[in-house]
C-alpha positions in Angstrom: -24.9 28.9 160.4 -23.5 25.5 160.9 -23.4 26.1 164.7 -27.7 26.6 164.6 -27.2 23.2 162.3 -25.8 21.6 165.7 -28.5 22.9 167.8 -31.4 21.3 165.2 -29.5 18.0 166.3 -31.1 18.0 170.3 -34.2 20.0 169.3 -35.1 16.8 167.1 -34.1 14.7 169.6 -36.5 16.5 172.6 -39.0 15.8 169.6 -38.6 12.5 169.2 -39.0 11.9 172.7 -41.6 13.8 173.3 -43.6 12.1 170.7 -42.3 8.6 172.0 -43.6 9.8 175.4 -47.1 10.5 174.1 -47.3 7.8 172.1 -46.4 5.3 174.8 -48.9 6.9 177.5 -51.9 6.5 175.3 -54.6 4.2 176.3 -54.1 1.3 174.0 -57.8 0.9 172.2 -57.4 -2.7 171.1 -56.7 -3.9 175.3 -59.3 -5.9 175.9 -58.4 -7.3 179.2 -59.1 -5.4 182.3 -56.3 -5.2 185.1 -58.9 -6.9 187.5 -59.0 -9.8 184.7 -54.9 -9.6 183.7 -54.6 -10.4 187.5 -57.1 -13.4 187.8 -55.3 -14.9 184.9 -51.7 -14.7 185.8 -53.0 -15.7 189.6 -54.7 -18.7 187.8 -51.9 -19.5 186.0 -49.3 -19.8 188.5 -51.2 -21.7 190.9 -50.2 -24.8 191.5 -52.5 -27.6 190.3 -54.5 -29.7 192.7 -54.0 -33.1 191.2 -56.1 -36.0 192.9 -54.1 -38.3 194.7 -50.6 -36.4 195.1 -49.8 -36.2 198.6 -47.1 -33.8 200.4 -44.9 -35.3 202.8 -43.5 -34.1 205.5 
């Protein structure tokens, strides 16, 4: 008996990851940001700013 108590041990664990697995590869409902849109904004974000009258020298 306490040797099918050991075995309970993994089988809970495959559970829990298994859940964890579907839970995490759900579409998320409340996403309201397309990846189209996610990749505008971080493009946009790490531009660098065109500031009147800076000048590069080289």
């Amino acid at each position: 008996m306490e040797a099918l108590v050991w075995l309970l041990v993994p089988l809970m664990a495959a559970v829990g990851v298994g859940l964890w697995a579907w839970y995490v590869s759900r579409p998320n409902s409340l996403d309201l940001w397309t990846d189209v849109e996610r990749y505008d904004r971080l493009r946009a974000g790490l531009s660098s700013p065109r500031r009147p009258g800076l000048t590069r020298r080289t």
